[in-house]
C-alpha positions as CSV (number, residue, x, y, z in Angstrom):
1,X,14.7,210.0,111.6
2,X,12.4,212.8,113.2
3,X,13.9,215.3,111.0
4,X,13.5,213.4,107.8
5,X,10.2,212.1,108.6
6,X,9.3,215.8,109.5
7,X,10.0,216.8,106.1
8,X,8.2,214.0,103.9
9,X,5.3,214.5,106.2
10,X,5.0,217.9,105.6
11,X,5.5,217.7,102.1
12,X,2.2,215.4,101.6
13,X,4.5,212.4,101.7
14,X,2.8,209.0,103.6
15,X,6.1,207.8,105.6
16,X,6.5,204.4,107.8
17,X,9.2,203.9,110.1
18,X,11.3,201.0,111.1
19,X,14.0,200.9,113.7
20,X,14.9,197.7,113.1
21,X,15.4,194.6,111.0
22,X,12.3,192.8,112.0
23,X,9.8,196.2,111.7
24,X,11.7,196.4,107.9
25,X,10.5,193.5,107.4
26,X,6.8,194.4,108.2
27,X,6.7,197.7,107.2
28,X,7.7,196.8,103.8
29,X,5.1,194.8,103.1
30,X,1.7,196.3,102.4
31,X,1.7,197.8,100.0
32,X,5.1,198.1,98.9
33,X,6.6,201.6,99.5
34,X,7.2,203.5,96.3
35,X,10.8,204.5,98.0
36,X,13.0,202.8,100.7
37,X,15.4,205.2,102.4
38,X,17.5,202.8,104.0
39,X,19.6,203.9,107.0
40,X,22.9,201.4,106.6
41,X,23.2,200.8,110.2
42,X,20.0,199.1,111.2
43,X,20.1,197.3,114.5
44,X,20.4,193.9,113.7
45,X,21.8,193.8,110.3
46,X,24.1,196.1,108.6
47,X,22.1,198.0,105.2
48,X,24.2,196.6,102.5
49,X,23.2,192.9,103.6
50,X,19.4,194.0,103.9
51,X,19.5,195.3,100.7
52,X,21.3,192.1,99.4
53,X,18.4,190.0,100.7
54,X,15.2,192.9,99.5
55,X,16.7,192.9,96.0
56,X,16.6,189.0,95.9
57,X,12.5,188.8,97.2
58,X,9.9,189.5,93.9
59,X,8.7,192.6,94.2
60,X,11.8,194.7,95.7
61,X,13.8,194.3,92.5
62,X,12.3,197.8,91.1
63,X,11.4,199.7,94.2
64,X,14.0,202.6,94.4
65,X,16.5,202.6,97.2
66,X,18.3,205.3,99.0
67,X,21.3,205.0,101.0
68,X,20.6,207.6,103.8
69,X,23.7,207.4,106.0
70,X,26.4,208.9,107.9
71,X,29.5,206.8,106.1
72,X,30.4,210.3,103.8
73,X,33.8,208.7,103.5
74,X,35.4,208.5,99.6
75,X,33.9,205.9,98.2
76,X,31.4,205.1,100.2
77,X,28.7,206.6,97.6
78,X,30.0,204.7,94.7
79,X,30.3,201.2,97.3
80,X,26.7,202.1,98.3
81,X,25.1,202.3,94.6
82,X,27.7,199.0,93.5
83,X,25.5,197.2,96.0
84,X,22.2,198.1,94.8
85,X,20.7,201.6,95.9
86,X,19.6,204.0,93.5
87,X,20.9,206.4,95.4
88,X,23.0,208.3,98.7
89,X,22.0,210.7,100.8
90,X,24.5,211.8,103.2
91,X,23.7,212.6,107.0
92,X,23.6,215.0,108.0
93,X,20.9,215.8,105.4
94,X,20.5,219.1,103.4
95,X,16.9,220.3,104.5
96,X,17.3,222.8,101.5
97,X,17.7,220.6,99.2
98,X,16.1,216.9,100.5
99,X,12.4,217.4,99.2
100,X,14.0,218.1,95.7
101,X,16.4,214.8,95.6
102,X,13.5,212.8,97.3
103,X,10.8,213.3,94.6
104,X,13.5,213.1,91.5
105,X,14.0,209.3,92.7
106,X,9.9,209.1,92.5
107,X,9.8,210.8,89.4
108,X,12.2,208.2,88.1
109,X,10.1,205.5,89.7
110,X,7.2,207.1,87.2
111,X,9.5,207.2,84.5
């Protein structure tokens, strides 16, 4: 999480943290991010059920969402984007390449 936030930081990006379910919940709120970069093991509630419930609330349905996890198993990408993200990120990240996959799901937030 430092690491990540690290790099959206430093690359002009406003980031907000939660560690668990219930600071999700508050963080979330206001304003709506433009991205969710949701970790899939959240204490409290596993990241495919969050994202179950965030995609049923007004609001969520458009806001682009990012598996970021350590499940890099086969499948798990394509299990991860049949539940609803927009997209997987696989930890350990690629701090080559993260910036760039970051800001193409904001451009195609724009878009």
């Amino acid at each position: 999480m430092e690491l990540v936030s690290y790099l959206l930081e430093e690359n002009g990006m406003l980031v907000r943290i939660a560690r668990d379910v219930e600071e999700f919940q508050l963080v979330i709120r206001e304003p709506p991010p433009h991205l969710i970069l949701l970790d899939m093991h959240l204490p409290g509630k596993d990241g495919l059920t969050l994202l179950k419930e965030l995609r049923a609330e007004p609001g969520f349905t458009t806001i682009p969402v990012v598996a970021l996890t350590a499940h890099a198993m086969r499948g798990d990408r394509e299990r991860f984007l049949a539940a609803g993200c927009n997209g997987y990120i696989s930890k350990p990240i690629n701090v080559k390449t993260f910036i760039d996959e970051i800001r193409a799901f904001l451009t195609e937030e724009k878009a």
